[in-house]
C-alpha positions in Angstrom: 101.2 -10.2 96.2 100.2 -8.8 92.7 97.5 -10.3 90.8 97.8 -10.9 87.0 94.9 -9.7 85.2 95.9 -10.1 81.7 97.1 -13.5 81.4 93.8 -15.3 80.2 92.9 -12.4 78.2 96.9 -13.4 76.6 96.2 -17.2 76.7 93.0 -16.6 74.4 94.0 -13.3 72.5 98.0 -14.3 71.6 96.7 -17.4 69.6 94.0 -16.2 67.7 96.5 -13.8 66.6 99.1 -15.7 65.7 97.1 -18.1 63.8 95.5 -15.2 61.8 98.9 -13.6 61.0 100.4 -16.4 59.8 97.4 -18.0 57.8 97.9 -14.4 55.9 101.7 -14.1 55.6 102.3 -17.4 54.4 101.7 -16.7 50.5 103.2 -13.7 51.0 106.5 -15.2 52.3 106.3 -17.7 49.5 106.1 -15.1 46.5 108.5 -13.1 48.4 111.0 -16.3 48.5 110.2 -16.2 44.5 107.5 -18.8 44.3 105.5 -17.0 42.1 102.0 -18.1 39.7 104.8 -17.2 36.8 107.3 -19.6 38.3 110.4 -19.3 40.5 111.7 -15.7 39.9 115.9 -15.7 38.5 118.0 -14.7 41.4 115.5 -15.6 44.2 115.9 -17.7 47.2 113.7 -20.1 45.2 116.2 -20.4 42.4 119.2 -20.9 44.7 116.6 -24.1 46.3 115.6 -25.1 42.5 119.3 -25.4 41.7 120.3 -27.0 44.8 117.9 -29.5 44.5 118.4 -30.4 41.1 122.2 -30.8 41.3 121.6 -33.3 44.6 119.4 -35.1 42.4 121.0 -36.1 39.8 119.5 -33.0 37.1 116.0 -33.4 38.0 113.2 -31.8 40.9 111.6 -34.8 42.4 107.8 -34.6 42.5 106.6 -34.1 45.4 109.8 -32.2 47.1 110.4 -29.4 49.4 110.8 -27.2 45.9 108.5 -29.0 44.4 105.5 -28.4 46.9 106.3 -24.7 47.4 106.4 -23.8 44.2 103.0 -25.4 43.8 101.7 -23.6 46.5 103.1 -20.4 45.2 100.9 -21.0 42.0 97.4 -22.8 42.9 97.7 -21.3 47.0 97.3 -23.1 49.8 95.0 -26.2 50.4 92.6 -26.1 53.5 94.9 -29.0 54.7 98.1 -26.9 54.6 96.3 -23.2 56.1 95.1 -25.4 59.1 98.5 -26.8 59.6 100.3 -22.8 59.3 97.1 -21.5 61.5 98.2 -24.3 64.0 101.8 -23.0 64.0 100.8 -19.4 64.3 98.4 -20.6 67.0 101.3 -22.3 69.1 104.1 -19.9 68.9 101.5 -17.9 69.8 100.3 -19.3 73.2 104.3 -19.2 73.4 104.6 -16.1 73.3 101.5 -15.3 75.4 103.6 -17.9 78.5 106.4 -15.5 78.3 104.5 -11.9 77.5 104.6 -9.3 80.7 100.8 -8.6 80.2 
């Protein structure tokens, strides 16, 4: 029978990693969607949401929406509320992965 060495090292190494590499890629995924501190960039994913979004309602962005929010975050950055919650992700796909990884 083969021992597995690894797997706590995994079970401790895989979340703290996860949670670190998406507390740092979140802004950049947002200002590469085109939430930008200039506004939504023309032609970006974020315009194709802005304009969906204001056709379903009715001409308008509700406050407090899905565009809404991210393009807020893509301007002022993200609260302490919001980088726990994305560390907390990060930190469970990351045990995931650390389940399923051979190490």
């Amino acid at each position: 029978m083969q021992k597995q060495t690894g797997m706590g090292a995994s079970l401790l190494l895989f979340p703290i990693a996860g949670a670190l590499a998406f507390t740092g890629l979140a802004p950049v995924s947002l200002y590469l969607l085109g939430f930008t501190q200039g506004g939504i960039t023309a032609g970006s994913t974020a315009a194709t949401l802005m304009s969906t979004s204001a056709v379903a309602g009715g001409g308008g962005i509700a406050a407090g929406g899905l565009v809404a929010t991210l393009q807020s975050a893509g301007v002022l950055g993200f609260s302490c509320l919001a980088k726990t919650a994305v560390a907390g992700i990060g930190a469970a796909l990351g045990l995931g992965a650390a389940t399923i990884s051979p190490l």
